[in-house]
C-alpha positions in Angstrom: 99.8 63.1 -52.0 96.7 60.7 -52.4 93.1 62.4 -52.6 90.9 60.5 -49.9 87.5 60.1 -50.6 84.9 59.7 -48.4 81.1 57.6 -49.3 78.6 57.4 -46.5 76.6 54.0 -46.9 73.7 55.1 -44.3 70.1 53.4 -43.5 67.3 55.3 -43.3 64.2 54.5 -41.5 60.8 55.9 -42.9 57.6 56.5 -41.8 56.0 53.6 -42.3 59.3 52.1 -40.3 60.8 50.4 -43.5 63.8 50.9 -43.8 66.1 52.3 -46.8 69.8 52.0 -47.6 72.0 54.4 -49.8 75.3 55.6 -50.8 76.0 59.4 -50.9 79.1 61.3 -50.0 77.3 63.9 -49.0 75.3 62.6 -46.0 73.2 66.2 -44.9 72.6 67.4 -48.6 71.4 63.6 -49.6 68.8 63.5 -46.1 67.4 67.3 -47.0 66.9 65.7 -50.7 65.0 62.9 -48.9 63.0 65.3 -46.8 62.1 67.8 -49.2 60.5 64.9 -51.5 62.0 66.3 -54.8 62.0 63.0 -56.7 57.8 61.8 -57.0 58.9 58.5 -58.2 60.9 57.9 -55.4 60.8 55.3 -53.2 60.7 57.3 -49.7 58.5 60.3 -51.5 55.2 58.9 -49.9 57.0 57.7 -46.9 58.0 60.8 -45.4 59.8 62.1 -42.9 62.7 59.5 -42.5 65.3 59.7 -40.5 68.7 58.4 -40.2 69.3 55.4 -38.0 73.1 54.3 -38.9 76.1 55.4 -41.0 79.3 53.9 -41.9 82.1 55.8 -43.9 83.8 53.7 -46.0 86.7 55.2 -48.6 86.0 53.4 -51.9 82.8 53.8 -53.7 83.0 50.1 -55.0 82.7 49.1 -51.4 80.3 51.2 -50.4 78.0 50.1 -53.0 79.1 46.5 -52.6 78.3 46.6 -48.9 74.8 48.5 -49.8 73.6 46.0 -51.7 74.7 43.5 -49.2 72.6 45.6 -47.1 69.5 45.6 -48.7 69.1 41.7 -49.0 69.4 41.5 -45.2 65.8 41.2 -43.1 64.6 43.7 -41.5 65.5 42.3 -37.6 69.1 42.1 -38.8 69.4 46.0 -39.7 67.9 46.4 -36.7 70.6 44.8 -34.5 73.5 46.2 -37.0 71.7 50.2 -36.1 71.4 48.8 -32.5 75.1 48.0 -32.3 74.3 44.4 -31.6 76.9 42.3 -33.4 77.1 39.5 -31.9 73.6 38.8 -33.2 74.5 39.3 -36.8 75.7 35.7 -37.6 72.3 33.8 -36.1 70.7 36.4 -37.4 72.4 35.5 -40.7 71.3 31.8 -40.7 67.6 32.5 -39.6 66.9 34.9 -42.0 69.2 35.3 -45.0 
């Protein structure tokens, strides 16, 4: 019987309304981590509390991180309209910003 695995590409939004994308497959553990400000080199450390706007589970790790990186080239109106649900808007927003 195949093992299913299961990687959580989320986005983040911090404090100062950036917004940060990652790959866990733990999604609850990997936001307390964020919260608690363990790492003080980190990115989100001085910009907390963040919370999560959007999640996708995806079964392959080499996807997930595939589709992060993706992710974190796009501008910040078009994360936006992918948390917002707004697809449609995804392909203009493509050509007017990417």
């Amino acid at each position: 019987m195949p093992i299913f695995h299961r990687y959580c590409l989320h986005i983040l939004e911090c404090s100062d309304e950036s917004f940060y994308v990652v790959v866990t497959n733990n999604v609850e553990l990997r936001l307390r981590q964020h919260q608690q400000g363990i790492n003080e080199g980190c990115y989100k450390f001085d910009k907390r509390p963040v919370s999560l706007r959007w999640t996708e589970e995806l079964q392959y790790i080499d996807k997930a991180i595939a589709f992060a990186k993706k992710l974190k080239g796009w501008s910040r109106v078009k994360k936006q309209a992918l948390i917002n649900g707004e697809f449609e808007k995804l392909p203009e927003l493509s050509k007017k910003f990417d």
